[in-house]
Steps between C-alpha positions, in 0.01 A plus 500: 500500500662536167576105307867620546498613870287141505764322381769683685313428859441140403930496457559633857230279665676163313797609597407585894304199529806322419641646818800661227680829579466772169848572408636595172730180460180267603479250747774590749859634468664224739822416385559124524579363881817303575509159499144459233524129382173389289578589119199622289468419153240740268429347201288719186486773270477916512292492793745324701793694357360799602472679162533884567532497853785501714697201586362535840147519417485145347220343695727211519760702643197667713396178638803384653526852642173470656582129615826591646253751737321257607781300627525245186879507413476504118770587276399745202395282222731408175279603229435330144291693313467733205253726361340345232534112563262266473494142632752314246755831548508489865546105475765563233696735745491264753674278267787704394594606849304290748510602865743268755364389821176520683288752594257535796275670304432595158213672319358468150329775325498401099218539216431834409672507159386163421108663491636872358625334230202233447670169597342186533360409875561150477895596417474716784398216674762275397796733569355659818472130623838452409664833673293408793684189534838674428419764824407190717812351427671784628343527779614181589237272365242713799209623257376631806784752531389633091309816508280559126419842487181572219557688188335898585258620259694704297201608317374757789783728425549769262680306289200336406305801421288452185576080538201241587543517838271246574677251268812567632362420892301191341883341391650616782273324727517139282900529554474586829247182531761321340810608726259448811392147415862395426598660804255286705559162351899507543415625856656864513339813616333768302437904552257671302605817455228552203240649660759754664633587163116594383420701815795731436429527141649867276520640824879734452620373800454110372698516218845604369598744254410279260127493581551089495692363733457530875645793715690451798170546715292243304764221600454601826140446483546203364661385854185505654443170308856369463647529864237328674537166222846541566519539881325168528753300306806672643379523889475103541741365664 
């Protein structure tokens, strides 16, 4: 077997072990059910935006998809993020145009940029503390209803080609230690969708066009971690 065939059968069996059905919009093509009540908040940067994928492909939007099948009436998520943000930007947009209510669940996927372009980890610290407290606010003061998601290894894609791969996993690994750490101490949940992110590596049918970001197929594989962290918060009664 070829390293691309490889990585290509190691896709499908993520993404069958997850129990998902392959379809070219992700997840699942369910269109919302009457009478959905609990409001999802996704908090982050281009990986939560969904850069160069369809709208529908979002894992966000994904996840509530593949909640919805399983009987968990969840609203698709209101989305703050942008490619490109780091920690202080995402906290800034909050600011300008902060979201009203609360939410029943929200997820937090942030840090990225912060190591691409060589921040400090102790800021990272500081400000992912902070915009973990922001999310747990809106979810009602209930960290236990605030899902982290880790930073992927951007460095395993073709992107990265000619890059020090190894460097790049080393710092994503002491943000990620940082983001799960935080996450434990305020009490929230955490998904590591790292490891996922590194299985799939270059393969084509990872990545977008742009040989970066994740295609629609990679989000799904990433449910195989998500949707079980966020079944248990949103199946209690």
């Amino acid at each position: 077997m070829t390293l691309e065939r490889g990585r290509r059968f190691t896709l499908l069996l993520l993404l069958l072990g997850a129990g998902i059905a392959l379809s070219p919009f992700g997840a699942s093509a369910r269109a919302r059910p009457m009478g959905s009540h609990m409001r999802y908040l996704a908090l982050g940067d281009s990986y939560t935006i969904g850069e160069a994928v369809p709208e529908a492909s979002r894992w966000p939007r994904q996840l509530a998809a593949a909640l919805r099948g399983k009987g968990i009436e969840l609203e698709d998520p209101q989305i703050i993020a942008r490619t490109g943000w780091t920690t202080d930007e995402l906290d800034a947009a909050i600011g300008a145009a902060p979201p009203h209510g609360s939410y029943a669940f929200v997820t937090l996927l942030i840090g990225v940029n912060n190591q691409y372009r060589g921040r400090d980890r102790g800021e990272y610290r500081a400000q992912f503390r902070h915009l973990l407290g922001r999310a747990i606010h809106f979810a009602g003061a209930h960290a236990a209803h605030v899902l982290v998601v880790s930073i992927p290894d951007w460095g395993a894609t073709a992107f990265a080609a000619g890059r020090d791969r190894d460097r790049i996993a080393r710092e994503i690994d002491a943000f990620n230690a940082i983001a799960r750490e935080e996450t434990a101490q305020a009490g929230a949940r955490f998904a590591d969708i790292t490891p996922v992110s590194r299985a799939l590596g270059a393969s084509p049918d990872a990545l977008a066009a742009d040989g970066l970001h994740p295609s629609a197929l990679a989000y799904t594989a990433w449910l195989s971690v998500i949707t079980p962290a966020a079944t248990a918060i949103l199946a209690q009664p």
